[in-house]
Backbone bond lengths (Angstrom), bond angles and torsions (degrees), N, CA, C in turn:
res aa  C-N    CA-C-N  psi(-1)  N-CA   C-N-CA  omega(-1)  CA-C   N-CA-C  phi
1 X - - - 1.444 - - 1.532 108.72 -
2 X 1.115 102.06 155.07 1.877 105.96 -159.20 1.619 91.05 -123.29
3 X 1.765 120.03 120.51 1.144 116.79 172.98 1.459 129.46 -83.02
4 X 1.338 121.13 145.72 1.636 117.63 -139.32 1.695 94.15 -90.10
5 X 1.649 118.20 -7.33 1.624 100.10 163.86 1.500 109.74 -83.47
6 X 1.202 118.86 -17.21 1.755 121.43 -179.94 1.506 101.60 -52.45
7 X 1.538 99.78 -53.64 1.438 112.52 -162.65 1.957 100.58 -62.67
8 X 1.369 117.05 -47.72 1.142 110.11 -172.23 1.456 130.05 -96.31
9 X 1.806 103.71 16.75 1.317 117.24 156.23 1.761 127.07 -92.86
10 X 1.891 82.32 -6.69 1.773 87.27 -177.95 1.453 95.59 -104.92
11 X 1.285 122.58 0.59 1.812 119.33 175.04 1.632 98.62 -89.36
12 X 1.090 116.64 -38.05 1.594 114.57 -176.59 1.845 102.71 -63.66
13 X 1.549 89.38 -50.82 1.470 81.62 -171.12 1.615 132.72 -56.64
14 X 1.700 93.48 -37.95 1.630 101.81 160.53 1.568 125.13 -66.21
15 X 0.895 127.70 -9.49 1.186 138.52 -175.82 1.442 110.82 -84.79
16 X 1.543 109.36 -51.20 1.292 119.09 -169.21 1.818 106.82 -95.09
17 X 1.309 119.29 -30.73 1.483 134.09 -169.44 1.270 105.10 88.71
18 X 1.718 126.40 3.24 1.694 113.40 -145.68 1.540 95.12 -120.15
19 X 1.060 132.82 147.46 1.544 135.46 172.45 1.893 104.18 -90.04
20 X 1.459 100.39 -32.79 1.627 114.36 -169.58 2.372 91.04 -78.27
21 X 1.287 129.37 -31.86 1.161 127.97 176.82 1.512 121.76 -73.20
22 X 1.348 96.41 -55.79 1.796 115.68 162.53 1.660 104.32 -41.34
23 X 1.410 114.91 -66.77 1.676 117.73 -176.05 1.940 102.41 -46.48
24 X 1.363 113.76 -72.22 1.101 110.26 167.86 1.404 126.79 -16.89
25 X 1.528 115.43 -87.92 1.399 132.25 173.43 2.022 94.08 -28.57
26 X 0.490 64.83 -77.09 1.749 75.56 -171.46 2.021 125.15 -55.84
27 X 1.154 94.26 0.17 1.645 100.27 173.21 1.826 104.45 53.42
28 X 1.311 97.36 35.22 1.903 94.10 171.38 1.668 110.90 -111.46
29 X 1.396 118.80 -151.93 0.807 130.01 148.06 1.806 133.97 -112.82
30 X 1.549 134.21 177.16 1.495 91.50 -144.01 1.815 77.40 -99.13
31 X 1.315 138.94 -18.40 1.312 128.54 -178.22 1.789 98.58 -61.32
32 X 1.548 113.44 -33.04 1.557 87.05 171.96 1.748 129.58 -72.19
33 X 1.328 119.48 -24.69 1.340 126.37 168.59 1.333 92.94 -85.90
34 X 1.234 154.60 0.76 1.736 120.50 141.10 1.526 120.54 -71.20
35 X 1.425 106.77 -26.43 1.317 122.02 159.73 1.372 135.71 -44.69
36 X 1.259 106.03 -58.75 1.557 130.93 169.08 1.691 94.98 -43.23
37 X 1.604 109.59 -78.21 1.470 109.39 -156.47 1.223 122.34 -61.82
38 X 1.866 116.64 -29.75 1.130 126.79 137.40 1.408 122.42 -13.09
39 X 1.221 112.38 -79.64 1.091 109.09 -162.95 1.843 109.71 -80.01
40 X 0.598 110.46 -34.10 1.750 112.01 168.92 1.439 95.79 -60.05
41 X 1.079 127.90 -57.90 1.515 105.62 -174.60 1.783 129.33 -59.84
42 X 1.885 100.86 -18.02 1.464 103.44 174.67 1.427 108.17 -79.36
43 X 1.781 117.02 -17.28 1.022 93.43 -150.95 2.079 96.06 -96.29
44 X 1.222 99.78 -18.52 1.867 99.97 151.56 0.919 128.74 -71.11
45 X 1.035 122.13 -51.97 1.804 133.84 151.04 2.125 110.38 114.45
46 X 1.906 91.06 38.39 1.282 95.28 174.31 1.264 102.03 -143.58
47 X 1.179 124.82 154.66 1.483 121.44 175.17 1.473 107.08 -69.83
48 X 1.628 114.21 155.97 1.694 107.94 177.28 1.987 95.14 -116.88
49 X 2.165 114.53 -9.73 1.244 78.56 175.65 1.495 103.67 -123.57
50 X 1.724 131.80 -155.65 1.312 125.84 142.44 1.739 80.36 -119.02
51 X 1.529 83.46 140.34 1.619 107.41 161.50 1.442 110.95 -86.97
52 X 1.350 106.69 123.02 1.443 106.47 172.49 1.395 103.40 -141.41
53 X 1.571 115.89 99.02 1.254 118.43 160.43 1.164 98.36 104.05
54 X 1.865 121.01 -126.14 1.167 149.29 148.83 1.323 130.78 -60.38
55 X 1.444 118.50 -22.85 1.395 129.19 -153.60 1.461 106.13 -132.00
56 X 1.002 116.21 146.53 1.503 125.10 -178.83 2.068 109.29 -102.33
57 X 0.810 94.27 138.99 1.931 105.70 170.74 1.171 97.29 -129.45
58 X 1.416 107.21 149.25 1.208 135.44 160.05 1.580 124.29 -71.72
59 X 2.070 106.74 133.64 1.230 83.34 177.64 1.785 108.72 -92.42
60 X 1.406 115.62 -139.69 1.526 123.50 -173.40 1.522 84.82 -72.38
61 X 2.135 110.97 -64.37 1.511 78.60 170.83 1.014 161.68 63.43
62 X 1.802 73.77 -147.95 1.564 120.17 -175.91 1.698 109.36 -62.80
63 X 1.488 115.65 -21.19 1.064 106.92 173.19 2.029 111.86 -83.93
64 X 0.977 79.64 -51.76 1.887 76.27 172.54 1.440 106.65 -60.72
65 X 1.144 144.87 -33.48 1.379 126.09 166.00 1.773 120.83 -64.79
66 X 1.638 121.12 -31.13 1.061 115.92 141.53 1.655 132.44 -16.06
């Protein structure tokens, strides 16, 4: 079962590219929304971003899981 803040810390995050915006939006902290996507991504077993830098992109994926 997939928890529905996981799900809506990895919609913020795609949305925004930001792990520090996603945390915000969401009243967490940002090691817990690396957490979240983390773990949604082990539990599909593909990555949804590339980290580059500051900012997050989407992969092929991460966009079809979108």
């Amino acid at each position: 079962m997939v928890n529905l803040l996981f799900l809506k810390t990895f919609v913020d995050a795609a949305k925004t590219g930001s792990v520090r915006q996603s945390a915000e939006n969401n009243f967490v902290t940002q090691p817990a929304v690396s957490q979240h996507i983390r773990q949604l991504e082990n539990k599909f077993g593909c990555l949804f971003f590339e980290r580059r830098q500051r900012k997050l992109a989407l992969t092929e994926a991460g966009k079809i899981f979108l």
